[in-house]
C-alpha positions in Angstrom: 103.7 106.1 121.8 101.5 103.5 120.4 99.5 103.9 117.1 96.4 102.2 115.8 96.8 102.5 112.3 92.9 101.1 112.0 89.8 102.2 113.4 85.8 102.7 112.8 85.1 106.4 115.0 82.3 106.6 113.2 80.7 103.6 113.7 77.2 104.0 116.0 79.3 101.5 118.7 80.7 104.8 119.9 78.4 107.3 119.0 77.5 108.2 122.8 80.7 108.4 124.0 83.3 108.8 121.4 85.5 111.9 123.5 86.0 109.4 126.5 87.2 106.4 123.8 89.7 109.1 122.3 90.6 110.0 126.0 90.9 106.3 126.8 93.3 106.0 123.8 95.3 108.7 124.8 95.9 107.4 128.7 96.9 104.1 127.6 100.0 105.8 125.3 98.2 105.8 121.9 99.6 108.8 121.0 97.0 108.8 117.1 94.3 107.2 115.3 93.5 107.0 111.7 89.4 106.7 111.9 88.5 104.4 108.7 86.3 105.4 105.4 83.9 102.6 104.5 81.5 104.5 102.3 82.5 108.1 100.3 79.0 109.2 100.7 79.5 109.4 104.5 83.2 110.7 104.1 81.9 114.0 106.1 80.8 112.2 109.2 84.4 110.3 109.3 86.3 113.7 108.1 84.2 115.5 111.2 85.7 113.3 113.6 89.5 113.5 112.3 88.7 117.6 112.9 87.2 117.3 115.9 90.1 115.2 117.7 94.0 116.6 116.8 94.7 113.1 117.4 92.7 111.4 115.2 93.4 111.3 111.3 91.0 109.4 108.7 90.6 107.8 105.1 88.5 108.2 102.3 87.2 105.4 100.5 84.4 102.5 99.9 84.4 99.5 101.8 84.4 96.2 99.4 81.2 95.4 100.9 79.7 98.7 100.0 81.3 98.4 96.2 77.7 97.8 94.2 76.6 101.1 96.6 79.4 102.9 95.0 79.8 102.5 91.7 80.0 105.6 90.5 83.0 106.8 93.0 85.9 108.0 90.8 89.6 108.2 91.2 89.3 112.5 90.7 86.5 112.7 93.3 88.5 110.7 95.8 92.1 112.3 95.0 89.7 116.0 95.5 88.4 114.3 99.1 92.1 112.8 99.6 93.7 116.8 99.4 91.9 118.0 102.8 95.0 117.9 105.6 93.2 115.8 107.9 92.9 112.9 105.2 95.9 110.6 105.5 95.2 107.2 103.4 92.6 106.0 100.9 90.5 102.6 101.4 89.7 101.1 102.8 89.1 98.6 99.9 90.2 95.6 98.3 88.5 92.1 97.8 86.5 90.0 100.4 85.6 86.5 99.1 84.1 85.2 102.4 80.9 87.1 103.0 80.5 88.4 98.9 78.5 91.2 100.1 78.7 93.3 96.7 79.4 91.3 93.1 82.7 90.4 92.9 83.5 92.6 89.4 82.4 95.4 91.5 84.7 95.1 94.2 87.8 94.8 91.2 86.7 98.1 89.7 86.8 99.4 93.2 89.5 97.9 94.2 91.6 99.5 90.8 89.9 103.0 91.7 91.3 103.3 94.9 94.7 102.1 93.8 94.9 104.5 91.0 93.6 106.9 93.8 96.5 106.0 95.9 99.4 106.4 93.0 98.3 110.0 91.8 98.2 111.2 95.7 101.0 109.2 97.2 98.9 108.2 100.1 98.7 104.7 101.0 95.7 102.2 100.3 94.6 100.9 103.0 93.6 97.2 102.1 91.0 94.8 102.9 91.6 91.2 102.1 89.3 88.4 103.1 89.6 84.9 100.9 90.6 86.5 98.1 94.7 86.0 98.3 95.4 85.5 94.6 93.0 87.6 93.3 94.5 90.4 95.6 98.1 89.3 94.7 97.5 89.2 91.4 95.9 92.5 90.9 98.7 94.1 93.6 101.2 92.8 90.9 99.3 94.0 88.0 99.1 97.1 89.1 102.3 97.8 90.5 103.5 97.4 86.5 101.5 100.5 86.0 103.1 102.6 88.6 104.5 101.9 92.3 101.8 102.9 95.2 102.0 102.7 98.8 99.4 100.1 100.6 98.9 98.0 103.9 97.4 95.0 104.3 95.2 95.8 107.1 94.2 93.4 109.7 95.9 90.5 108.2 94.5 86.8 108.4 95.7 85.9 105.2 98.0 83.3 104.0 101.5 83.5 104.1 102.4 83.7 100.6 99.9 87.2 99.9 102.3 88.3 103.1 105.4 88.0 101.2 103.8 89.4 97.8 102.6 92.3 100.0 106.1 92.8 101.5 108.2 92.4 98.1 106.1 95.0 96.4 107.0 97.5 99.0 103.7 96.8 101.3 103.3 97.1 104.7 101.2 94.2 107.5 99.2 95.2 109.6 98.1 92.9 112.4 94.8 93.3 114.8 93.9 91.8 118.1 93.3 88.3 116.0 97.0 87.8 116.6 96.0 87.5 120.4 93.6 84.5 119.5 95.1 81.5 120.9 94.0 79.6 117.7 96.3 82.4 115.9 99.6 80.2 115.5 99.8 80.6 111.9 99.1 84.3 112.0 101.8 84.8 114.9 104.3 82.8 112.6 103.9 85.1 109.6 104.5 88.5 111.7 107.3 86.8 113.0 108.4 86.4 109.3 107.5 89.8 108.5 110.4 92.5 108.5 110.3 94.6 111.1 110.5 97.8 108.9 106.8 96.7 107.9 104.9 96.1 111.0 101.9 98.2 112.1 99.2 97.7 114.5 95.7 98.2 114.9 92.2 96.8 116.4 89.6 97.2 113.7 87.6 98.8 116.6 84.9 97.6 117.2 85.9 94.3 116.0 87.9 91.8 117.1 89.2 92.8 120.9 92.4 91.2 121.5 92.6 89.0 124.5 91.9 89.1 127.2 89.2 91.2 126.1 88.0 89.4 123.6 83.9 89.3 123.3 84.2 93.2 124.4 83.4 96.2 122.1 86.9 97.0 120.8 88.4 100.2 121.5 91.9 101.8 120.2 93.2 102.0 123.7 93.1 97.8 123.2 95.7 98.4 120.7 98.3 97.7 123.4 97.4 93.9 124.1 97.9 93.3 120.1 101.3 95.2 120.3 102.2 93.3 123.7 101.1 90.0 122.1 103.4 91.4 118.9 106.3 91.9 121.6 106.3 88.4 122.8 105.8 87.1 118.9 109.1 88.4 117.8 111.0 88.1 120.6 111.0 92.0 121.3 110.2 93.8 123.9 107.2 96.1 124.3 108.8 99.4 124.3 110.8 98.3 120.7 107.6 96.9 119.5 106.2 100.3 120.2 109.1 102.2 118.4 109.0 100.3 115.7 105.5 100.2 115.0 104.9 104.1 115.4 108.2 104.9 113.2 106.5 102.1 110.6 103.2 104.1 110.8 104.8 107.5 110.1 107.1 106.4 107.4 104.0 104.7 105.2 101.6 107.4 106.2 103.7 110.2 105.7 101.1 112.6 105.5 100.1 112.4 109.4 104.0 112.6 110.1 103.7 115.9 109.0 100.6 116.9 110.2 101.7 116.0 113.8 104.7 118.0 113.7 103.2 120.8 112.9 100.9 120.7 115.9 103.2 119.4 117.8 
């Protein structure tokens, strides 16, 4: 059983046919889904569809894009949000440099919310990071002398370096269908340099289908091709790649473990 650790249910892409993409997922051995929080004041529509599909899991947070939207989002009103059973992680946020969508202080303070948000609950953060490697090193450090949280860095196209920060401070890497790219060698080298005990996968869906798909709406059933891809990367085989990345996912998002035993 597969996981993608990463995904957008809720984004209009899927809107007429979102039972069939779960269904999809569940044929091509992705056993769960945790369906992504971009903006707290549309947490109900992602938290509907984590209750709606037994497989299916979300986040609560504010995109770093939608950071000047949300200023006013506080660490209590996301740990409140964060304590319904179907809520597994916080974020996604961090820092993203490259399109500067919302002021740059205001993705910081957002950024230090949701960690704070992520120490008092014990769920992971779930971050973003997008040209912004030693300002999101940095303030990982920072914080971490405050108090140890659980984070991954989610669909990773960083440098090597914020890798091996992430990783020493106890992080997790999480890597998309960009590692499919054939311009990806840099990216394939750093998961090869990544422990195994901090591997996850995910697409990001609807972005960025892995190849040969690529130009395609991206699904979570797609998750398969970045795992393959993965596979051939480290030298492992497909069915490892798949242990390893579903025991991963479970150990950092402990609170889904739980939840699937019990309806298991």
């Amino acid at each position: 059983m597969l996981v993608d650790s990463h995904c957008h249910l809720d984004f209009p892409d899927f809107a007429e046919e979102r039972a069939a993409v779960v269904a999809r997922a569940r044929e091509a051995g992705v056993g769960h889904m945790v369906t992504i929080c971009t903006r707290v004041r549309k947490f109900a529509q992602v938290l509907a569809i984590a209750e709606e599909f037994e497989n299916v899991f979300c986040s609560v947070g504010t995109h770093p894009h939608n950071a000047a939207e949300e200023p006013d989002v506080t660490v209590e009103e996301l740990v409140r949000l964060a304590a319904n059973p179907r809520v597994v992680a916080i974020g996604e946020a961090g820092l993203d440099y490259h399109y500067d969508k919302a002021p740059r202080d205001a993705q910081m303070q957002g950024f230090r919310t949701h960690i704070d948000a992520a120490r008092r609950t014990g769920l992971p953060l779930v971050i973003h990071a997008r040209s912004a490697d030693a300002d999101i090193a940095a303030t990982l450090e920072d914080e971490m002398g405050k108090g140890a949280f659980p984070f991954v860095l989610h669909c990773f196209s960083s440098g090597a370096e914020l890798a091996r920060t992430g990783v020493r401070l106890g992080g997790y890497v999480s890597f998309s269908g960009i590692l499919t790219f054939k311009n990806s060698d840099e990216l394939r080298a750093i998961a090869r340099e990544t422990p195994r005990d901090r591997l996850l996968v995910e697409t990001d869906a609807p972005y960025l289908a892995p190849v040969p798909l690529r130009g395609k709406r991206n699904e979570p059933s797609y998750v398969v091709n970045t795992a393959r891809t993965l596979a051939e990367t480290t030298g492992l085989s497909l069915e490892d790649i798949t242990t390893i990345t579903t025991e991963n996912f479970f150990r950092l998002f402990s609170k889904a473990g739980r939840a699937a035993r019990r309806d298991a």
